[in-house]
ROPA-156823 format. One record per residue (C-alpha): residue number from 0; residue in three letters; y, x, z. Coordinates in pm, 1 decimal, decimal comma. Layout:
<recs>
+-----+-----+----------+----------+----------+
:   i :  aa :       yy :       xx :       zz :
+-----+-----+----------+----------+----------+
: NUM : ala :        Y :        X :        Z :
...
+-----+-----+----------+----------+----------+
</recs>
This chain:
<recs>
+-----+-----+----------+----------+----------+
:   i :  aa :       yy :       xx :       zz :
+-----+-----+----------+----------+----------+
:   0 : unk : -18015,4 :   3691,7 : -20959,1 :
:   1 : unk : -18277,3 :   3949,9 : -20915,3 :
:   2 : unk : -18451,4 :   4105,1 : -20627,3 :
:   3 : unk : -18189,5 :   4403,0 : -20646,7 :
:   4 : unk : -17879,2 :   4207,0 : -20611,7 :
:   5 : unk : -18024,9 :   4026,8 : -20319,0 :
:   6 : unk : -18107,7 :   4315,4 : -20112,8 :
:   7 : unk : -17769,8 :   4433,1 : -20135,3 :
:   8 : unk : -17561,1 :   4440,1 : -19810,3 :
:   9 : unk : -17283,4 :   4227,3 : -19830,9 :
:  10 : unk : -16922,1 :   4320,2 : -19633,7 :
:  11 : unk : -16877,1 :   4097,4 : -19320,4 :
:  12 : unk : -16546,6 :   3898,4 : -19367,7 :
:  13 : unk : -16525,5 :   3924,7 : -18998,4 :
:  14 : unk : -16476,5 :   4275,7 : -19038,2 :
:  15 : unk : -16199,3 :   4267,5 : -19304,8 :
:  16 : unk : -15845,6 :   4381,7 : -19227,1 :
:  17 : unk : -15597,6 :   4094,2 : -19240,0 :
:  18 : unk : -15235,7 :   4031,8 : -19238,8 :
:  19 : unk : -15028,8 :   3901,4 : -18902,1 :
:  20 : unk : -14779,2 :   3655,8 : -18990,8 :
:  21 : unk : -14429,0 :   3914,8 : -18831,3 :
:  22 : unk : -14339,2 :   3524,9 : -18692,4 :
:  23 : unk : -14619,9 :   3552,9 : -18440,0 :
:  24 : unk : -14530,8 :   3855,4 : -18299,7 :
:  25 : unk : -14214,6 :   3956,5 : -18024,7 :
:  26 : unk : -13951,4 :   4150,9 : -18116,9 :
:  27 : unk : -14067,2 :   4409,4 : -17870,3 :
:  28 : unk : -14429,2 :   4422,4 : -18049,9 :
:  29 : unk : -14276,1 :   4457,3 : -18414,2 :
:  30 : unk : -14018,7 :   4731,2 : -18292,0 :
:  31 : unk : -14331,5 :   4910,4 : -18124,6 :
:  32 : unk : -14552,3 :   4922,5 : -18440,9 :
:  33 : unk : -14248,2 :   5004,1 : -18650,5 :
:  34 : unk : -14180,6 :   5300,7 : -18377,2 :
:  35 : unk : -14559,9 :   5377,6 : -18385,2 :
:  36 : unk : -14507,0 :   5374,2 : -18812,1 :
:  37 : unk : -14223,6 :   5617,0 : -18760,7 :
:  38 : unk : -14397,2 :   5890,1 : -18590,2 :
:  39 : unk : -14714,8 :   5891,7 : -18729,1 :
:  40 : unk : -14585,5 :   5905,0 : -19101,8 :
:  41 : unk : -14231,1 :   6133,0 : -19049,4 :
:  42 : unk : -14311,2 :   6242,0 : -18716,4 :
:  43 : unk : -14554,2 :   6513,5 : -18826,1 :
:  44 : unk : -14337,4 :   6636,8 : -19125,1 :
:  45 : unk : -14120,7 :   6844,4 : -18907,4 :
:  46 : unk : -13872,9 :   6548,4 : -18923,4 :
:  47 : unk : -13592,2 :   6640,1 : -18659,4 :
:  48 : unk : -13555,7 :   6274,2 : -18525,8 :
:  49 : unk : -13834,3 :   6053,7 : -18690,6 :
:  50 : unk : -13689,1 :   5744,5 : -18490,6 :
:  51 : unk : -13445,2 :   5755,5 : -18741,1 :
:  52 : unk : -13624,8 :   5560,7 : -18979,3 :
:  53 : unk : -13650,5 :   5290,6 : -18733,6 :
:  54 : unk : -13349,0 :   5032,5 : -18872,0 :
:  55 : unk : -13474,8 :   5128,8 : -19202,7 :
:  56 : unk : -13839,9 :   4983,6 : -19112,0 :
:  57 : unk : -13734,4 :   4728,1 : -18957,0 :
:  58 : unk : -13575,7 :   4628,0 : -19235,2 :
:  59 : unk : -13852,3 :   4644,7 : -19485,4 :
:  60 : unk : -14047,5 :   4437,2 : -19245,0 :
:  61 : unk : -13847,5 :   4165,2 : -19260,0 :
:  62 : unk : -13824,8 :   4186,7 : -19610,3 :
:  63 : unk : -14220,6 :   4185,5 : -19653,5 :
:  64 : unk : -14171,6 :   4543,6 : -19764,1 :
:  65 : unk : -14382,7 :   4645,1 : -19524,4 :
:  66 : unk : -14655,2 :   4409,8 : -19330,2 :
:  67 : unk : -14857,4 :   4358,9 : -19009,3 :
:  68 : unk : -15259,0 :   4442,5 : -19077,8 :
:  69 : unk : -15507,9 :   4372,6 : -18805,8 :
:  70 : unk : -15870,5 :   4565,7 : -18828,5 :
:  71 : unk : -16042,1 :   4334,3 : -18622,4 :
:  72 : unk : -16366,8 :   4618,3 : -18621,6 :
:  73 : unk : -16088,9 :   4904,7 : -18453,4 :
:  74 : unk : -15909,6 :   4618,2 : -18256,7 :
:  75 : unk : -15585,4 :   4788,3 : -18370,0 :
:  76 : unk : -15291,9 :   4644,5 : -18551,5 :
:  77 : unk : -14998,8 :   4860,7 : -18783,6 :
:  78 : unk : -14788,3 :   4843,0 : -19085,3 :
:  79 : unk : -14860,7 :   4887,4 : -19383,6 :
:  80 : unk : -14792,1 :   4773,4 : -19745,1 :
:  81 : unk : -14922,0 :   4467,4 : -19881,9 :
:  82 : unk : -15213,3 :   4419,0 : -20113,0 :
+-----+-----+----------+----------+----------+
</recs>
């Protein structure tokens, strides 16, 4: 290892977004980041009713389609696919 390497910054693993187990969550919290999913991904494509997707979502959740990320640097949680 040289003096380069060494001075390089490494990425805090405290700071990595992570996957939430959809078992540790309420219904209520799943259906509101599904809801949240909804709007901010068809709700600004002119989509009439983006709520419409929600069965849809929560169906790929439960399937793993989709999953729960937490960015523990925002303190925010959403859905997303997985890695």
């Amino acid at each position: 290892m040289n003096d380069e390497m060494a001075q390089q910054a490494q990425p805090d693993p405290r700071e990595e977004k992570f996957i939430v187990s959809k078992e540790l969550l309420t219904d209520d919290q799943l259906t509101g980041l599904a809801e949240e999913y909804c709007t901010r991904y068809h709700g600004l494509n002119d989509t009439e009713s983006p709520l419409a997707e929600l069965s849809r979502i929560m169906d790929a959740v439960r399937q793993g389609d989709l999953v729960v990320w937490f960015d523990p640097v925002e303190n925010t949680a959403g859905l997303g696919v997985p890695k």
